[in-house]
One Martini backbone bead per residue (centre of mass of N, CA, C, O) as a GRO file, in nm:
protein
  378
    1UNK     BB    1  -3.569   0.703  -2.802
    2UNK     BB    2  -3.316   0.617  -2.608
    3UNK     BB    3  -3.096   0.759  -2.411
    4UNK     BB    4  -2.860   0.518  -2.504
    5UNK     BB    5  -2.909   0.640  -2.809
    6UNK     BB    6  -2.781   0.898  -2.718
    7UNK     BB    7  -2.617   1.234  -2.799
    8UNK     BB    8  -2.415   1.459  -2.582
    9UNK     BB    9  -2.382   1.779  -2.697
   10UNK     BB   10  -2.220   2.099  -2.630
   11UNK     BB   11  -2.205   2.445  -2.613
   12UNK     BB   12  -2.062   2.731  -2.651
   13UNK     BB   13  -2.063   3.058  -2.578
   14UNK     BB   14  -1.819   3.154  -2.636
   15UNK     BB   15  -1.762   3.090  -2.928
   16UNK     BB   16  -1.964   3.354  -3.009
   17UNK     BB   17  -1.782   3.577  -3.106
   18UNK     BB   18  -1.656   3.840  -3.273
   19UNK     BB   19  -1.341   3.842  -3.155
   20UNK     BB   20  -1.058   3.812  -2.977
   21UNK     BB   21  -0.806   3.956  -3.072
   22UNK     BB   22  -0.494   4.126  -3.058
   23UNK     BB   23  -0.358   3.977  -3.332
   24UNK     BB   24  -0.663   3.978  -3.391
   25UNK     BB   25  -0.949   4.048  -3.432
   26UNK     BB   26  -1.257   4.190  -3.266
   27UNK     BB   27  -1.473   4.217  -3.544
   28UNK     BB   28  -1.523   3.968  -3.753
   29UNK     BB   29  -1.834   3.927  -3.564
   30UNK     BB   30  -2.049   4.164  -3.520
   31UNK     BB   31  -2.326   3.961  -3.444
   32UNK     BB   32  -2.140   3.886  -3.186
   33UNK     BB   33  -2.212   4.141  -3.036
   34UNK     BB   34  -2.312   4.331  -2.815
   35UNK     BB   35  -2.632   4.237  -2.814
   36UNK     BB   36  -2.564   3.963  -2.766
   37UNK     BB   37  -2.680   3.709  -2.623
   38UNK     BB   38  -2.722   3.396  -2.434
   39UNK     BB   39  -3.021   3.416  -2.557
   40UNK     BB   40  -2.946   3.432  -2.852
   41UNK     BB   41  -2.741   3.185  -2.883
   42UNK     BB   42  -2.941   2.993  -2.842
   43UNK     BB   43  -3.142   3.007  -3.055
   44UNK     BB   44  -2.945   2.976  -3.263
   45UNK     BB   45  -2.873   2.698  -3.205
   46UNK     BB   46  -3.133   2.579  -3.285
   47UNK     BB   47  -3.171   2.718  -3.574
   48UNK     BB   48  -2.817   2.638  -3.695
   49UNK     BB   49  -2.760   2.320  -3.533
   50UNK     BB   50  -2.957   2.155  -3.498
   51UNK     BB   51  -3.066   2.086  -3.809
   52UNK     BB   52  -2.756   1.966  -3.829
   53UNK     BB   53  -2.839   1.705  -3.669
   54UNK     BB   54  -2.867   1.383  -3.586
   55UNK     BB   55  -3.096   1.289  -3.447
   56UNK     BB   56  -2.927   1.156  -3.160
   57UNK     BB   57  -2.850   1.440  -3.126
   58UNK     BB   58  -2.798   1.641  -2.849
   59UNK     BB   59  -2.809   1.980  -2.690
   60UNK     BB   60  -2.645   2.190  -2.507
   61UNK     BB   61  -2.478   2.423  -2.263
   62UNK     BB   62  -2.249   2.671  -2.190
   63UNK     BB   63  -2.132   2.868  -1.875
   64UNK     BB   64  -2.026   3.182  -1.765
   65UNK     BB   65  -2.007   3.284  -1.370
   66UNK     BB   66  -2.090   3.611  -1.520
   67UNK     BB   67  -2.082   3.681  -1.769
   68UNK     BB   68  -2.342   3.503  -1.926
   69UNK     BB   69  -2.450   3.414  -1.651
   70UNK     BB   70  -2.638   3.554  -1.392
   71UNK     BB   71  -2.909   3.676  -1.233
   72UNK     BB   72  -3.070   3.876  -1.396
   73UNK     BB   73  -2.989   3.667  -1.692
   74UNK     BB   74  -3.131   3.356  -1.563
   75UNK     BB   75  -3.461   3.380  -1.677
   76UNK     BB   76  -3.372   3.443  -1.993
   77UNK     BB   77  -3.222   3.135  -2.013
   78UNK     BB   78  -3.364   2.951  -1.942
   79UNK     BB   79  -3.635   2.989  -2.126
   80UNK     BB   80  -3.453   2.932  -2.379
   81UNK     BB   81  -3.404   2.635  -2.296
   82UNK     BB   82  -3.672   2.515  -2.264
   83UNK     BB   83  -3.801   2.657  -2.568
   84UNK     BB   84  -3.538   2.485  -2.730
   85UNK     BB   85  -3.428   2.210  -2.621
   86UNK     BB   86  -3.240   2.282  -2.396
   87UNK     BB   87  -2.958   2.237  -2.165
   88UNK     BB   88  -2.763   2.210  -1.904
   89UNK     BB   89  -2.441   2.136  -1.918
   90UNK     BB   90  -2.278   2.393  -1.788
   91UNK     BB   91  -2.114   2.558  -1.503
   92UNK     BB   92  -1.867   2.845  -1.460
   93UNK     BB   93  -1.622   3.011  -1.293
   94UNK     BB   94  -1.530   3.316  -1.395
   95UNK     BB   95  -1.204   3.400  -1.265
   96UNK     BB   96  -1.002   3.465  -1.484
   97UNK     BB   97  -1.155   3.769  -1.492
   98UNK     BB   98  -1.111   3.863  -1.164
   99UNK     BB   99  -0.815   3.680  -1.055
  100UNK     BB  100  -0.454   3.717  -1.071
  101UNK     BB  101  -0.386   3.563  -0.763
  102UNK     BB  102  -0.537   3.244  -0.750
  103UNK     BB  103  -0.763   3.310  -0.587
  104UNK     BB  104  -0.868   3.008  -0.389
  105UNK     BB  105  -0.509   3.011  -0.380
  106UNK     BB  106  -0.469   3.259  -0.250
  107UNK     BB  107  -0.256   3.457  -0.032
  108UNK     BB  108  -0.474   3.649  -0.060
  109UNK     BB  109  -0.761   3.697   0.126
  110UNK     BB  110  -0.931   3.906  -0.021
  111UNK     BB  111  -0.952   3.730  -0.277
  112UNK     BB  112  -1.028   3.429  -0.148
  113UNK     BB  113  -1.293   3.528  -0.121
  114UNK     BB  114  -1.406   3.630  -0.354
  115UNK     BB  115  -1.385   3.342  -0.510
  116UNK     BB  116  -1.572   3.183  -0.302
  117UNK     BB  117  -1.826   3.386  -0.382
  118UNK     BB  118  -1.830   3.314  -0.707
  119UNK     BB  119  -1.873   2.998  -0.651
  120UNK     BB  120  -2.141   2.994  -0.459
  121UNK     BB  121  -2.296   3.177  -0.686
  122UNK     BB  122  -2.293   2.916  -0.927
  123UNK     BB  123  -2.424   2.738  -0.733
  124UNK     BB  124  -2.699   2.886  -0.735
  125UNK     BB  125  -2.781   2.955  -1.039
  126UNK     BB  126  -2.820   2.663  -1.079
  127UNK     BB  127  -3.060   2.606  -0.880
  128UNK     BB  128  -3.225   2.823  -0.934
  129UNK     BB  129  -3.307   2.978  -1.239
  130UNK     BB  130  -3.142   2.666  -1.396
  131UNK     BB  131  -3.305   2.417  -1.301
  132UNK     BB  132  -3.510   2.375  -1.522
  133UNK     BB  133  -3.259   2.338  -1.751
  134UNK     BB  134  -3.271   2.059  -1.680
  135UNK     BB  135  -3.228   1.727  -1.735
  136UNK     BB  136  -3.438   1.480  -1.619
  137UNK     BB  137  -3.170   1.337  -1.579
  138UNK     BB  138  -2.948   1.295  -1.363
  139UNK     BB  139  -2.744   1.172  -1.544
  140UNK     BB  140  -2.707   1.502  -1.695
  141UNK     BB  141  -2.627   1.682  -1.509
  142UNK     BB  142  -2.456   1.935  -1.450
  143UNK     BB  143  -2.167   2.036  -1.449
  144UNK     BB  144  -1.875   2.178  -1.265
  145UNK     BB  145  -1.617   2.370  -1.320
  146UNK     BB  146  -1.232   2.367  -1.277
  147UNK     BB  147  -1.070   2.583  -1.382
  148UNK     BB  148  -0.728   2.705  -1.354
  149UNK     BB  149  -0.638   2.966  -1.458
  150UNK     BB  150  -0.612   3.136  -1.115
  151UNK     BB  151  -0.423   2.844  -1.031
  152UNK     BB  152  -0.153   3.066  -1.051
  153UNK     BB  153   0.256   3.106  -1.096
  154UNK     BB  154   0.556   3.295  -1.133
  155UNK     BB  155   0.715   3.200  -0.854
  156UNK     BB  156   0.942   3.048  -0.673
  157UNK     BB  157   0.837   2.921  -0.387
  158UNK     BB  158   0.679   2.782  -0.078
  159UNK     BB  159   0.377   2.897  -0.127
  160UNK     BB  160   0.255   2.711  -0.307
  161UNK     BB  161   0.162   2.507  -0.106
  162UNK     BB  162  -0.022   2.737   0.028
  163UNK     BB  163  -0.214   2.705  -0.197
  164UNK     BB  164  -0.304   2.450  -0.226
  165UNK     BB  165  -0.453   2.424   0.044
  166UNK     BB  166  -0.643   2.617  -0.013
  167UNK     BB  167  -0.756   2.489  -0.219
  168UNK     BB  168  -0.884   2.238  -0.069
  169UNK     BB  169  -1.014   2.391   0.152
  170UNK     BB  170  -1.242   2.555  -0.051
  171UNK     BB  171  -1.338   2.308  -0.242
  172UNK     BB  172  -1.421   2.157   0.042
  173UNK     BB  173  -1.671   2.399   0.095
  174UNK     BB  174  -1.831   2.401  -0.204
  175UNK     BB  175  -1.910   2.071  -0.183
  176UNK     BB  176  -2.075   2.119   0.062
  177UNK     BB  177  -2.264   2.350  -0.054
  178UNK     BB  178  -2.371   2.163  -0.265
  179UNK     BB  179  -2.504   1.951  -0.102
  180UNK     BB  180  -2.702   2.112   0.037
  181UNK     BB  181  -2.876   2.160  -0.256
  182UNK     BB  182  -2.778   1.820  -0.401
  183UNK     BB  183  -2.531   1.684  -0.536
  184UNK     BB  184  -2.591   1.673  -0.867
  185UNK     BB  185  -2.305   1.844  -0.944
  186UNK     BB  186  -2.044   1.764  -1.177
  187UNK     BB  187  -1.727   1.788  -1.080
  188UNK     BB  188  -1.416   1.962  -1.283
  189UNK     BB  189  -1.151   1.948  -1.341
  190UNK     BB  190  -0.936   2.176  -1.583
  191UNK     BB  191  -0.671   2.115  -1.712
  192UNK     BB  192  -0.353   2.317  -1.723
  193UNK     BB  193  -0.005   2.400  -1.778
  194UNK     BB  194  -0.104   2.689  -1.910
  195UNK     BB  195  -0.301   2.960  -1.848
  196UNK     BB  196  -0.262   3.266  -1.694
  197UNK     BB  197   0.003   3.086  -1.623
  198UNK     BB  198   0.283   2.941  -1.624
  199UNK     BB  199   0.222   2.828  -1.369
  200UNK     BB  200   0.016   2.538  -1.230
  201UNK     BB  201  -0.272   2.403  -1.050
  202UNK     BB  202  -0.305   2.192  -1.200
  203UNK     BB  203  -0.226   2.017  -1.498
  204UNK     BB  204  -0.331   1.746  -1.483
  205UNK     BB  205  -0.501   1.480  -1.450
  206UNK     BB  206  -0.386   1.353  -1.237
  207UNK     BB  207  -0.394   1.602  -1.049
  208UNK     BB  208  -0.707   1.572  -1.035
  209UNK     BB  209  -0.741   1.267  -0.915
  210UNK     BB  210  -0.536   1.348  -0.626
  211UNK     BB  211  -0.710   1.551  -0.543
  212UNK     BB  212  -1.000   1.370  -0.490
  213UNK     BB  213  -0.841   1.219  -0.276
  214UNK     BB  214  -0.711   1.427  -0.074
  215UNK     BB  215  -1.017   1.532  -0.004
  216UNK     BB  216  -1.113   1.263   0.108
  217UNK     BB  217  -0.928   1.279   0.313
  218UNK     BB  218  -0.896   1.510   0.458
  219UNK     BB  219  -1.261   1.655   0.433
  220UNK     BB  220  -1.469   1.425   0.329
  221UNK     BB  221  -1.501   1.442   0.032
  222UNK     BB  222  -1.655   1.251  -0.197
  223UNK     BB  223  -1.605   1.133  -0.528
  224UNK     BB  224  -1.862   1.168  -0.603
  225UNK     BB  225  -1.876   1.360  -0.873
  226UNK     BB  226  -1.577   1.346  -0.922
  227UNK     BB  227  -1.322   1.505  -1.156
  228UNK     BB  228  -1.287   1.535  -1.478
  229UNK     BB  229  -1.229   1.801  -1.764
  230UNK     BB  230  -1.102   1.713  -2.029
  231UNK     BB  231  -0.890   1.834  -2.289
  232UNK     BB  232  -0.728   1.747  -2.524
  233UNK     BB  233  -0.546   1.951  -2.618
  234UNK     BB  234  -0.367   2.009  -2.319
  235UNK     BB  235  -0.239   1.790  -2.343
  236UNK     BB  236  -0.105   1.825  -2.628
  237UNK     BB  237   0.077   2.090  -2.591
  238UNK     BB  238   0.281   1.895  -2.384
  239UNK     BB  239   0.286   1.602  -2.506
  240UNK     BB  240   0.038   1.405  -2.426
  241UNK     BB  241  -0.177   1.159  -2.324
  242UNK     BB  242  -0.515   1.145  -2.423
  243UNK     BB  243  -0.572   0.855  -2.395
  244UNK     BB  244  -0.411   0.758  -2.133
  245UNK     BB  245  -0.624   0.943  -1.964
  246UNK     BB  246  -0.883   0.796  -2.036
  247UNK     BB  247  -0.758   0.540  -1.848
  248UNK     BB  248  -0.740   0.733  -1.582
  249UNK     BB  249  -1.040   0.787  -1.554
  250UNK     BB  250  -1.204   0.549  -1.568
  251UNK     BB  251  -1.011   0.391  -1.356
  252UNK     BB  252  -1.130   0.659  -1.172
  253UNK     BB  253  -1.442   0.770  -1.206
  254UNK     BB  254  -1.400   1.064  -1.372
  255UNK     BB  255  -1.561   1.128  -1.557
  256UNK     BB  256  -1.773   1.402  -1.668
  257UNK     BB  257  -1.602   1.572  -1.887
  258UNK     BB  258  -1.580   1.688  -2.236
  259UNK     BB  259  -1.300   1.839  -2.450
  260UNK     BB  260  -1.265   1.802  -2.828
  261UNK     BB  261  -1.025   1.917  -2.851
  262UNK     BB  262  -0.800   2.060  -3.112
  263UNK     BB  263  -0.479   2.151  -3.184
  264UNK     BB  264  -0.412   1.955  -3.497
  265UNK     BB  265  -0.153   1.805  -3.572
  266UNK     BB  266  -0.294   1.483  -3.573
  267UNK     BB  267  -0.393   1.506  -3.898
  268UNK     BB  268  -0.146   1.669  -4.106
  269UNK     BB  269  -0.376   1.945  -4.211
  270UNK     BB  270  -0.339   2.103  -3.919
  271UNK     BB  271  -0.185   2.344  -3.706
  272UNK     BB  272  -0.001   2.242  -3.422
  273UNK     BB  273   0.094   2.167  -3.078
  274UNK     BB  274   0.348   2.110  -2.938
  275UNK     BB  275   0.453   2.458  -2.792
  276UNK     BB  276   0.177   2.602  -2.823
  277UNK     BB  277  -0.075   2.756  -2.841
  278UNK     BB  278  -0.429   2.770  -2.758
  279UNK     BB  279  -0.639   2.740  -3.034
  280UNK     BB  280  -0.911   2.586  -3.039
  281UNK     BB  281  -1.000   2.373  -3.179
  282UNK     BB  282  -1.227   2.140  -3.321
  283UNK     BB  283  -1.256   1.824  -3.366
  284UNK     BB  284  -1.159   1.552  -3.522
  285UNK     BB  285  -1.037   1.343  -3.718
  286UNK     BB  286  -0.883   1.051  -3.578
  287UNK     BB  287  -0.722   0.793  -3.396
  288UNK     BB  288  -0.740   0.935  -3.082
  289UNK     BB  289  -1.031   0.935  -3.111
  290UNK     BB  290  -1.130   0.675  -3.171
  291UNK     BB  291  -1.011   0.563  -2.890
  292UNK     BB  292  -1.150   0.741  -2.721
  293UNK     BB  293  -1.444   0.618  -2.827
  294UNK     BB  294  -1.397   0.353  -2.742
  295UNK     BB  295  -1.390   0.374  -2.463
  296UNK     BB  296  -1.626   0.501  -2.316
  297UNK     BB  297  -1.794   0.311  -2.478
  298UNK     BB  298  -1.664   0.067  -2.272
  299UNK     BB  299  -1.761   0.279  -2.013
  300UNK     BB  300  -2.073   0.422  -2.056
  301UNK     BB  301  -2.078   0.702  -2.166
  302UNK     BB  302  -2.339   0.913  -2.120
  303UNK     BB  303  -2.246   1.225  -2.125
  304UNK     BB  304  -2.104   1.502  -2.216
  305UNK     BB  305  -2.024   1.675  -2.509
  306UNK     BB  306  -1.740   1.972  -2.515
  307UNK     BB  307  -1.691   2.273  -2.744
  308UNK     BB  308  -1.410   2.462  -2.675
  309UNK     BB  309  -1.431   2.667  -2.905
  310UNK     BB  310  -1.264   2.825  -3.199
  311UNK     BB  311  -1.281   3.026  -3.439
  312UNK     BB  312  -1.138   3.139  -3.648
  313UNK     BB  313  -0.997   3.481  -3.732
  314UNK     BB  314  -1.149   3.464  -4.030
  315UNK     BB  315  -1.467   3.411  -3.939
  316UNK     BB  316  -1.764   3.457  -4.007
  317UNK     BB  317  -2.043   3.359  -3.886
  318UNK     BB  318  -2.103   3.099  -4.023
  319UNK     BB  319  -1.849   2.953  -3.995
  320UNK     BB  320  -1.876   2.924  -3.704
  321UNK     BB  321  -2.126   2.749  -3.708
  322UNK     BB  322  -1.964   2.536  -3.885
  323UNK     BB  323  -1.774   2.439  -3.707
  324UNK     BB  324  -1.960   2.368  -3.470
  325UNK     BB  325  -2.051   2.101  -3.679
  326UNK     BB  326  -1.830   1.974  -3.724
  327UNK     BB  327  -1.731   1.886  -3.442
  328UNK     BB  328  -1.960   1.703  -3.394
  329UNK     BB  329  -1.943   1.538  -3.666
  330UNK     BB  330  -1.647   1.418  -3.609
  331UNK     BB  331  -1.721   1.234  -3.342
  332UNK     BB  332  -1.944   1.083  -3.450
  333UNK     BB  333  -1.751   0.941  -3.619
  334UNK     BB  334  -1.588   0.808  -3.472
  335UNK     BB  335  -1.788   0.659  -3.265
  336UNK     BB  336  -1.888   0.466  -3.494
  337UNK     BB  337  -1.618   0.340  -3.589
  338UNK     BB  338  -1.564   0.218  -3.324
  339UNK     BB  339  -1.810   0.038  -3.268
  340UNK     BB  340  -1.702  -0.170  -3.535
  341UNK     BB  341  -1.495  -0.270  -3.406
  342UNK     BB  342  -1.291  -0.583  -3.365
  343UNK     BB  343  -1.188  -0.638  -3.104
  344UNK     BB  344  -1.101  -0.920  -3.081
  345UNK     BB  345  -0.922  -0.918  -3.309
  346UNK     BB  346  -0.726  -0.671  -3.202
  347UNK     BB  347  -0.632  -0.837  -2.983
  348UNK     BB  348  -0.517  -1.052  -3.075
  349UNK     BB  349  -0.296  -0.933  -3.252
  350UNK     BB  350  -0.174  -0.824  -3.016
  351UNK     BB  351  -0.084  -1.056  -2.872
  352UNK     BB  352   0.052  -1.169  -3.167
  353UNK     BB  353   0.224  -0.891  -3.264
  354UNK     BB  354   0.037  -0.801  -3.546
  355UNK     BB  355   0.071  -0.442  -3.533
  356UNK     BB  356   0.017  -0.370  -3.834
  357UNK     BB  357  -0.248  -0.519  -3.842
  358UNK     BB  358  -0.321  -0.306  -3.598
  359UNK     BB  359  -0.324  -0.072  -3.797
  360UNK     BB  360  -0.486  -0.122  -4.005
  361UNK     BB  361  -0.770  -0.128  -3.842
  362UNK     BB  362  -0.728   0.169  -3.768
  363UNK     BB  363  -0.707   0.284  -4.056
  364UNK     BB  364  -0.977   0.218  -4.128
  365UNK     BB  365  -1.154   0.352  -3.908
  366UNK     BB  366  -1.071   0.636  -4.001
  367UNK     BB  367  -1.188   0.631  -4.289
  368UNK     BB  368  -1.444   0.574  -4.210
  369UNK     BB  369  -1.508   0.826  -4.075
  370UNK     BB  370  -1.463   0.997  -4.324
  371UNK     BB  371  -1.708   0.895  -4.446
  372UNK     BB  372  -1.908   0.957  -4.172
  373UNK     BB  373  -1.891   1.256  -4.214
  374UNK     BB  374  -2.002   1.329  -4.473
  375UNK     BB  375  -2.249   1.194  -4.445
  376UNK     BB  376  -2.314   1.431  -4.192
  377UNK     BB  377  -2.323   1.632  -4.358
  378UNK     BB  378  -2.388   1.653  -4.674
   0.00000   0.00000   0.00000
């Protein structure tokens, strides 16, 4: 089967936890706490996740530097993805683990100094000892993620330019210590409109797509390989259109990485939505993944799709591993049903007015999905 013909989902070591903790519990899956590792994490996926997977998907991993995956545990991480045929598929600085003031866009100099120093260790640790793990086609290269969380405020001053700057001087410092290591791992900055800050830089996707236009005006940094890694949910959260996110990144070449959460509201029989907490759900069948599967797929993205979710606060070690099993045959139920769709059809009605009948169609859609969902589930 040729790499056009496969389907690339990554999986988070995050979602593997104990539980949340706070107003819920922090031990409801004792299996995942304790001496569990992010090789041990890898195994499970091999073991419980792969064998429930259509033959044509493929599946990598997502980890953060350092709490996940450090120098230390980066040699038998790798060997671990060797060993079961997965891939790095992402890796990102979990800056908001250690950065509370901004982090690369800290006011506070030595703040701003050991975060650019987390994110050039993340980078090295790629290149390092998980360079093994990469898939062999360059076009799989894993993301290097720019998570917003600790690029954030709750004090309106002047001071917040000066933050941006900061940022862009940073991140355009990353991209070039990256270029020099190889260029080959895809930059994606992952908006979010709040969390762990009232307000961030970086909010939205056109915030991040003209960040990297920025960049490369002001410090000649390429936006090859730069773009941005929307999470359907984050937009959901402010009441954003995440179709519409999805066609000014392919409009900018900037798809790099997708996260397939979902909010919930939007199937009718999961709560949350705008004005809620990040719920983190796992992908949804829905209309506007339907629609956002036809995009991708007629703009050829052909690169990981990662389920950056969590399992229920109530959920025992199968169940969290069975969520993370629907989410990813959830997209391929959307995506199966996206390229069924009579295109020319569609367009027709649409140009001619007749857009209940182009509701039709998207809503036989829907239903085919979730047949396709059944079928794959099994």
């Amino acid at each position: 089967m040729s790499n056009q013909n496969l389907s690339y989902h990554s999986i988070c070591r995050w979602t593997f936890n104990a539980g949340k903790g706070g107003f819920v519990p922090s031990n409801i899956r004792p299996e995942f706490g304790g001496m569990f590792s992010t090789a041990d994490m890898i195994r499970l996926t091999a073991e419980k996740v792969v064998p429930r997977m259509p033959k044509h998907v493929k599946l990598g991993i997502e980890v953060h530097y350092d709490a996940e995956v450090n120098e230390k545990t980066a040699p038998e991480i790798a060997d671990a993805m060797v060993s079961t045929g997965l891939h790095l598929a992402l890796i990102t600085p979990g800056a908001h683990s250690h950065f509370a003031y901004g982090g690369i866009s800290s006011l506070d100099p030595s703040e701003r100094k050991a975060a650019e120093g987390l994110g050039t260790r993340a980078v090295d640790v790629a290149y390092g000892p998980l360079r093994k793990a990469w898939h062999p086609d360059e076009q799989l290269a894993p993301a290097y993620v720019l998570w917003n969380g600790s690029y954030g405020y709750d004090i309106a001053t002047v001071g917040i330019r000066r933050m941006y700057q900061n940022l862009k001087e940073s991140v355009a410092g990353l991209c070039k210590y990256e270029a020099k290591k190889g260029g080959l791992l895809r930059f994606a900055f992952e908006p979010k409109p709040n969390e762990g800050h009232p307000a961030m830089l970086i909010p939205t996707v056109a915030s991040a797509i003209l960040f990297w236009r920025k960049l490369e005006e002001e410090f000649k940094v390429p936006r090859t390989n730069k773009g941005v890694n929307k999470e359907f949910g984050h937009s959901e959260m402010i009441g954003l259109d995440h179709v519409y996110d999805t066609v000014e990144e392919i409009d900018n070449g900037a798809v790099m990485h997708m996260h397939l959460n979902s909010q919930g509201y939007n199937d009718g029989i999961i709560l949350g939505g705008p004005g809620k907490f990040d719920i983190d759900h796992g992908c949804r069948v829905n209309g506007f993944n339907v629609a956002i599967a036809g995009l991708v797929q007629e703009a050829g993205y052909a690169r990981w799709k990662g389920h950056d979710m969590q399992p229920r606060p109530y959920d025992n070690a199968d169940q969290a591993v069975d969520r993370v099993v629907r989410s990813v045959l959830s997209w391929e139920a959307c995506a199966k049903s996206a390229a069924e769709i009579d295109v020319n059809a569609l367009m027709a009605l649409l140009a001619a007015r007749q857009t209940a009948k182009a509701e039709d169609m998207m809503r036989h859609a829907v239903l085919a999905a979730h047949k396709y969902f059944d079928e794959y589930y099994g």
